[in-house]
N, C-alpha and C positions, 0 to 999 in steps of 0.2 A: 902380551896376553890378549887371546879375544875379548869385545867387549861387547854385552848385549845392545841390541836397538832400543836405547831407551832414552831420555831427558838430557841424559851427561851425553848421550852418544851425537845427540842434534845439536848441544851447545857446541861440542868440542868440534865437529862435521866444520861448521858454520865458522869457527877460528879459523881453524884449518885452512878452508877454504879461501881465505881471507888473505891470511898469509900466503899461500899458493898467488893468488890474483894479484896481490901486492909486488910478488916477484917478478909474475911474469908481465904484468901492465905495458910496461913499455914495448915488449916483444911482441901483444898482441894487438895493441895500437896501430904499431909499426907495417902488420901484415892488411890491416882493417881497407880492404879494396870494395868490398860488396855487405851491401847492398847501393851503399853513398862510399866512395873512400875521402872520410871525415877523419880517420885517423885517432875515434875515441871508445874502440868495440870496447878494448882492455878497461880506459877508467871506470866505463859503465858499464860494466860484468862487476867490477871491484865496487862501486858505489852501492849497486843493487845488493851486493852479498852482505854487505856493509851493516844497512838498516835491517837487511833479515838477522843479523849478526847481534843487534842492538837490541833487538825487538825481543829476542828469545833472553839476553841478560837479563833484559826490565823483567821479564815472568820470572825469575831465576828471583831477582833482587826484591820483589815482590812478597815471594814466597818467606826469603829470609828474615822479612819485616815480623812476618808472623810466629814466629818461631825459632831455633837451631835445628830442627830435625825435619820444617816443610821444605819438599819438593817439588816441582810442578810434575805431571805425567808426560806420558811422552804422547798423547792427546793435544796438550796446554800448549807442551812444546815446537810441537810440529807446525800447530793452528799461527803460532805467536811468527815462527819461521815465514810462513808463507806470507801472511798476514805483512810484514816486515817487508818481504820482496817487493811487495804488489805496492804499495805507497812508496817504496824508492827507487822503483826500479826505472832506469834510462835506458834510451835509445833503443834499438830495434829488439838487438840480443841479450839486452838484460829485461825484455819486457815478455822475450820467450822466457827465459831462465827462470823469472816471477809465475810463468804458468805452470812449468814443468814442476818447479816446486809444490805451487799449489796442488799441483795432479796425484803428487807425494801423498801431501798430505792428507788428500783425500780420504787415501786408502788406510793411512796408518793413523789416524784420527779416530777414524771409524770403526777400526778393530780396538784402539787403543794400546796395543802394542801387545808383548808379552805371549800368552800361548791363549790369549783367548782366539785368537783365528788360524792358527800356528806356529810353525816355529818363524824365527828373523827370514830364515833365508827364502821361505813362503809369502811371507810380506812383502819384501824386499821385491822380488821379480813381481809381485802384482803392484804394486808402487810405483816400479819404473815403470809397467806398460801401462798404468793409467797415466802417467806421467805425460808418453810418447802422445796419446790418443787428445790429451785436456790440449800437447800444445799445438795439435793440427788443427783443434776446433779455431783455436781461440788465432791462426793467422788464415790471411782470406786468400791468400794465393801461393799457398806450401811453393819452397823451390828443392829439389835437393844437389845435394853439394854443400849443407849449412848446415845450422846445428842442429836441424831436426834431421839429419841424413845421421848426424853421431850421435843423437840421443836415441834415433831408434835401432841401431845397431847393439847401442850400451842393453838394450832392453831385451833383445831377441837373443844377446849374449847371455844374458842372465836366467833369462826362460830356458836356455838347455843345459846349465850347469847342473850338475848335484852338488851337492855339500851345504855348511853353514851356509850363515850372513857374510860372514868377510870373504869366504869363496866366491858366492854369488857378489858383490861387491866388486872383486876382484876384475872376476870375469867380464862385468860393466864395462871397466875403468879399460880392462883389454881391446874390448872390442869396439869402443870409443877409438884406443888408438888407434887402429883398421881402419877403421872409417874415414876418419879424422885425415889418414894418408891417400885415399882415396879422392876427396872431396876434389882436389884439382882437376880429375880425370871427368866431376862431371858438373862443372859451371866452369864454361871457358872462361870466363873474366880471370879466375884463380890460375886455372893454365899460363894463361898469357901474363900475368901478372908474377909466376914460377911460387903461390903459396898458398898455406892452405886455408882453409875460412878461419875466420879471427873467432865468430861467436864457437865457430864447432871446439877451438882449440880451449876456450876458455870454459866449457864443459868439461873438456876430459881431467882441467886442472879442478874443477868442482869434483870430480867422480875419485880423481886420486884422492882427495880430502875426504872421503867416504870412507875410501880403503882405510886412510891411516887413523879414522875415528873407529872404527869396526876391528881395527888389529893390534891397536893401541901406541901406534905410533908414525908421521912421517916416513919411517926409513922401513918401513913393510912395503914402501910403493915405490916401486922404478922407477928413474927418469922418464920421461917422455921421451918414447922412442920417434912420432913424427915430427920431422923438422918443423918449424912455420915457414922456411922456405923450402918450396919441393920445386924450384926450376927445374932440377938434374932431371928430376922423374920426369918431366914432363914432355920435355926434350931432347930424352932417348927415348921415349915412347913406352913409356911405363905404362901408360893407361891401356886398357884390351881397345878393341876397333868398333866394336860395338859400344864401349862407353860413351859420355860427353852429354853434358847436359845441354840448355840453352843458351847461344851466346850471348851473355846481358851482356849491353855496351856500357862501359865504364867513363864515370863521368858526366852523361848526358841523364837529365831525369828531374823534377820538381825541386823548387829553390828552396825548399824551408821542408822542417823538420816540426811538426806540432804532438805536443806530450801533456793529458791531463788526465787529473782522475776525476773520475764520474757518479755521481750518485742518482743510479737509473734503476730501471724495473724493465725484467729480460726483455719483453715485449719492445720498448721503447729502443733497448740497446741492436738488437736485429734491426730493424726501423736505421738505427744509424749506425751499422756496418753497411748496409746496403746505398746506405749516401754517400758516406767514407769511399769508401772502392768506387763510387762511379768519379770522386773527388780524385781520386791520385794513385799511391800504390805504396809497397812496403805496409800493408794495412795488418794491424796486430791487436787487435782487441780483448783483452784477458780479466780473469777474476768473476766476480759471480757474488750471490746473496747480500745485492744494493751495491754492490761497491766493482769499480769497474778500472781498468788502466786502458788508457788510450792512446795509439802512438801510428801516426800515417804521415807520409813525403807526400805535399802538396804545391803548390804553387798558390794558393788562397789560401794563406794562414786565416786569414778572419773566418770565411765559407766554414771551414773546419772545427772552428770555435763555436760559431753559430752554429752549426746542426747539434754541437755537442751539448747547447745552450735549451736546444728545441727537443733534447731527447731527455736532461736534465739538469743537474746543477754540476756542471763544472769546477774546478778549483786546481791549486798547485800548476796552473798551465804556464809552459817551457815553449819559447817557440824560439828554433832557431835556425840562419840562413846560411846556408852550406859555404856560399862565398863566404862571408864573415867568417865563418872559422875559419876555410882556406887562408884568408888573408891573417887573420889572429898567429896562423903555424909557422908564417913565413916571419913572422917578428921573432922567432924565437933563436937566427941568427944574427939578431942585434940588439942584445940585452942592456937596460939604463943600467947603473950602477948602482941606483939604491933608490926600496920603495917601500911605503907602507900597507899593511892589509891588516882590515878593519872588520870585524864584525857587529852589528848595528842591527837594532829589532824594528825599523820603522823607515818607512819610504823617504820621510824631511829629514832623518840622523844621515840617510846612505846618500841623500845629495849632500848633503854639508860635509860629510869625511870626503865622498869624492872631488868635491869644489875644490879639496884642501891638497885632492892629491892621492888622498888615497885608492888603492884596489876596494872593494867594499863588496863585501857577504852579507846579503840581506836576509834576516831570520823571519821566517815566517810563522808565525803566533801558533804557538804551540810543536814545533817540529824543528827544535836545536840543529843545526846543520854538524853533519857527519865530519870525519876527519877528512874523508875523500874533498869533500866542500872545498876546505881551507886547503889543501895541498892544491887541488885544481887553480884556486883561486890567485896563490904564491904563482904558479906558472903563467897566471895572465898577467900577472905584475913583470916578469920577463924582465927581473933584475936579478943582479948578483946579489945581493945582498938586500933581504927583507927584516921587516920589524913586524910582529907580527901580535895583534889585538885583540883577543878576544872578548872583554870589556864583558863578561860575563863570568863569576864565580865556578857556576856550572861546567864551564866550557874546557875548565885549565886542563884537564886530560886528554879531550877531542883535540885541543890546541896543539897541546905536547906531541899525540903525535903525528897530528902534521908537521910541526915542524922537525921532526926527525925524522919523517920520511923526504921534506925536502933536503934536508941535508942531506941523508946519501944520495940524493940527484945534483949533487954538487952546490948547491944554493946556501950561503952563510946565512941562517937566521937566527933570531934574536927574538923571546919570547918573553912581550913584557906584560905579567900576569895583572891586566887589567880587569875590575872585578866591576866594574859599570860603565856605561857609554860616558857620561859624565869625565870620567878617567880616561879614557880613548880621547875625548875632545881636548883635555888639559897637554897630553902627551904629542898628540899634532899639533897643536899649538907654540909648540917650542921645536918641532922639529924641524933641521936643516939638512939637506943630504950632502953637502957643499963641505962639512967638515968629518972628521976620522969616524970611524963606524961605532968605535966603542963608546967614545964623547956623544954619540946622539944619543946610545940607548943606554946613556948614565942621564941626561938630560933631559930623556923622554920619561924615563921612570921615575927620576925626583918630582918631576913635574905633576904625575898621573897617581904618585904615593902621599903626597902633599894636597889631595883632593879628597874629602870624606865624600861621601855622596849617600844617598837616602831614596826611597823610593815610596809612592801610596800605589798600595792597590786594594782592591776591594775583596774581603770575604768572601768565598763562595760558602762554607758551611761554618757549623760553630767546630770551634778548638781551643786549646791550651795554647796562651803566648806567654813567651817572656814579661807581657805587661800588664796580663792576665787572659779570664776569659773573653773570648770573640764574638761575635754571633754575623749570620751568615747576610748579608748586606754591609756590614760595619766596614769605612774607614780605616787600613792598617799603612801604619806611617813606618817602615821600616827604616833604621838607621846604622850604616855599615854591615847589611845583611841582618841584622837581628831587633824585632818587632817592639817598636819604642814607643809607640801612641797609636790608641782607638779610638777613633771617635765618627761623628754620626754622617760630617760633610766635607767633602774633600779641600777648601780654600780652608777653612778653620784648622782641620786637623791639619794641613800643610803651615800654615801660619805657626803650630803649636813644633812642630818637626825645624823648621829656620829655626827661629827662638833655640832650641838647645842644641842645635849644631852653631850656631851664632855666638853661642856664652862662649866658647873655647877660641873665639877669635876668627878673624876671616875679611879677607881683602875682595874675595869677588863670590857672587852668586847665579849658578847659571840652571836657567828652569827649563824642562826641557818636556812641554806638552802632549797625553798622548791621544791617542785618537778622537775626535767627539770631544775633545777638553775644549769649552772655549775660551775665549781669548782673555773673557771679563775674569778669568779666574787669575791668569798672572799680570793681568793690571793690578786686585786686588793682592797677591802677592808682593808684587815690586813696592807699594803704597808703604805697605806692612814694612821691608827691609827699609827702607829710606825712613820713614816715621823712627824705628827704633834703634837702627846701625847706620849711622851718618856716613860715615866713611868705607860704608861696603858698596861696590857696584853691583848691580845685576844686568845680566843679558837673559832674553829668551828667544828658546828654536822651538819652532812645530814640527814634533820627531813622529808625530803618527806611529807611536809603539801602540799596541793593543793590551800586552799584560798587565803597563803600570800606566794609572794613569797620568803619572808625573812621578819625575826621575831629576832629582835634586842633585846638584853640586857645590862646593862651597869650596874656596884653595882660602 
């Protein structure tokens, strides 16, 4: 059954979509020769769709809080969609796909959906060509043969259909394909190379996800009629004589890859497009109202940093060197036997797990890392066999399913529902890869289940705890995730949290400091256990977490 452009239709789009890129990942990795052939178009089309995926649940999950019967509109929706893209989106083509989105949104925001500006399938074709227009603006040296050669096809398709929304839709997703098969005919690199663009292919697998949110199902949309390998075409001379775009040569171009987002003002950001492009190429600058994504091929990762420094506040910045990955891909036919992958909230926890060995997911304060994260992360560890840590309550479903998407990659792993860093420490601590796979992660788990752990953080506003009322500055000593002591200063109220994790018994004590915490606080700590538990040791790390200020364990 059709189904209107509305809230359920963006959520469902955005799954869809997900699962579509999840499929095709590895096929569209595989083709990824242009702009850099890095070989990561597919993960970072799948990452980007990811957080927009994420992004539009929380409003969803949001809304639930309030009520059984609230909704977000499809205003909320759209905004939270785009919004989502733009802070996750990687690499070149998932930082168009972040604009094209937002281009969406624009339009369907604005009207709010519904018949205030028409009917769907009127939205729709003015959605996609603002779509097409936001993402010429936002790259500094359009090539076509890419995926702005298929997103503007999908658009021009759309604009002479009649009919609904899943027509119009439809017609998109069509005339994507066209294009899509085309694309060889005009960037040699793809010619020579017999395939077609990775970002263009990983749009039409976004556009089919459209179809089957608009028609009510997957199996309303064709397969993909273009190959990602179109050598045949190429080769018998598919292309007309007048086609061919430019020959970009393949492989020569800037060592490094720099990716941040920006908190600037238009002014400023023009200002540093214009330094960017005289800095390198591949230059893609998207998003709008203070908030900006940054993504250019340089050979002066710093220069790139700095202008972005001089135009405003940077953050989230990714810089990475195209050798390094090369050489990272080439490990991938000589896999260790068995590793551990750790996720950790703080710069001192992710050298201490890696010292230990492990792979290590570093979280950045406030932005839980995606499934994509952890599955990427499973494939830098380039074992057969992974253990895998999330050491985060929050995380046990993002964890889940990475680890069931590495496992249909062939990868045995083992998901041991770690619910604090504390527990991640105890669990590598006992682990050996030297003996049978099941025996570590019977070993790793006893080990990390036999560990209580606790955590302070501070109030931001007043609320309801388990130990009572809060108020917004106060001391919360939580204990095995649920809120066991209030009080006014963080060494006292920590004092007060040991003491009754300590009544029930305890061989070691491990404090694990977080940002700004200084040092005089777990001296006074250690005094405390040693004064009142003779027989307990403690150790302490300076984990540089930001949300807790300290993160307690006890075995």
């Amino acid at each position: 059954m059709p189904h209107p452009l509305d809230a359920d239709a963006v959520r469902a789009w955005c799954a869809l979509a997900l699962d579509a890129l999840g499929g095709a990942r590895e096929e569209i990795d595989a083709i990824n020769v242009y702009p850099v052939a890095d070989g990561d178009t597919g993960t970072n089309l799948y990452l980007t769709v990811e957080s927009a995926a994420r992004a539009v649940d929380a409003v969803f999950d949001a809304h639930a809080t309030t009520g059984p019967g609230s909704r977000p509109g499809l205003a909320e929706a759209v905004r939270a969609m785009a919004h989502g893209a733009l802070i996750g989106a990687r690499g070149n083509s998932g930082t168009i796909l972040a604009q094209l989105l937002r281009g969406m949104a624009e339009v369907l925001a604005a009207t709010g959906g519904g018949q205030e500006a028409g009917d769907d399938a009127t939205l729709l074709r003015r959605a996609l060509r603002r779509a097409v227009e936001s993402a010429y603006e936002g790259v500094a040296r359009p090539v076509e043969g890419t995926v702005l050669s298929v997103a503007t096809a999908a658009a021009e398709a759309a604009e002479v259909t009649p009919g609904d929304g899943p027509a119009v839709a439809r017609a998109a997703h069509e005339g994507a394909l066209t294009a899509l098969a085309a694309t060889p005919c005009q960037l040699e690199v793809l010619g020579r190379a017999g395939v077609v663009d990775a970002g263009g292919k990983g749009l039409v697998e976004v556009l089919g996800a459209l179809v089957a949110a608009l028609t009510g199902g997957p199996g309303a949309v064709r397969p993909t009629a273009a190959p990602a390998h179109a050598a045949h075409d190429w080769l018998a001379g598919g292309c007309p004589a007048e086609a061919g775009g430019p020959d970009v040569p393949a492989g020569d171009g800037p060592a490094f890859e720099v990716i941040y987002l920006l908190e600037a003002d238009d002014a400023a950001v023009a200002r540093l497009r214009a330094r960017l492009d005289a800095l390198g190429e591949s230059l893609v600058v998207v998003g709008g109202d203070g908030l900006w994504n940054v993504h250019v091929h340089v050979d002066d990762a710093g220069a790139a940093v700095e202008a972005g420094i001089d135009a405003g506040r940077p953050y989230r910045v990714r810089i990475t060197h195209f050798g390094a990955a090369a050489t990272e891909r080439t490990r991938v036919h000589e896999p260790v036997q068995r590793a551990v992958v750790a996720v950790v909230p703080g710069e001192g926890l992710a050298a201490l797990c890696a010292e230990a060995g492990a792979t290590v997911v570093t979280v950045r304060p406030g932005e839980p890392p995606a499934s994509g994260e952890l599955v990427q992360a499973v494939r830098r560890a380039n074992a057969r066999e992974v253990v895998l840590l999330p050491n985060d309550a929050d995380l046990r479903h993002t964890a889940a399913a990475a680890a069931e998407q590495a496992r249909a990659e062939g990868v045995r792993v083992a998901l041991i529902p770690t619910r604090s860093p504390v527990q991640g420490i105890a669990a590598l601590a006992v682990h050996e890869s030297g003996r049978r796979f099941d025996e570590d992660v019977v070993a790793m788990t006893s080990a990390a289940g036999a560990t209580r752990h606790a955590e302070l953080v501070v109030a931001e506003r007043q609320s309801w705890t388990m130990a009572g009322v809060c108020q917004a500055g106060d001391v919360l000593g939580l204990i095995d995730g649920d809120v066991a002591v209030i009080g006014a200063e963080l060494a006292a109220t920590a004092e007060t949290v040991l003491d009754r994790m300590l009544a029930a018994g305890g061989e070691m004590v491990t404090l694990v400091l977080g940002a700004d915490v200084p040092e005089a606080v777990a001296d006074r700590l250690q005094r405390h256990v040693r004064g009142g538990h003779l027989a307990v040791d403690t150790v302490v790390y300076r984990g540089g977490q930001h949300a807790a200020r300290l993160i307690i364990g006890v075995e």
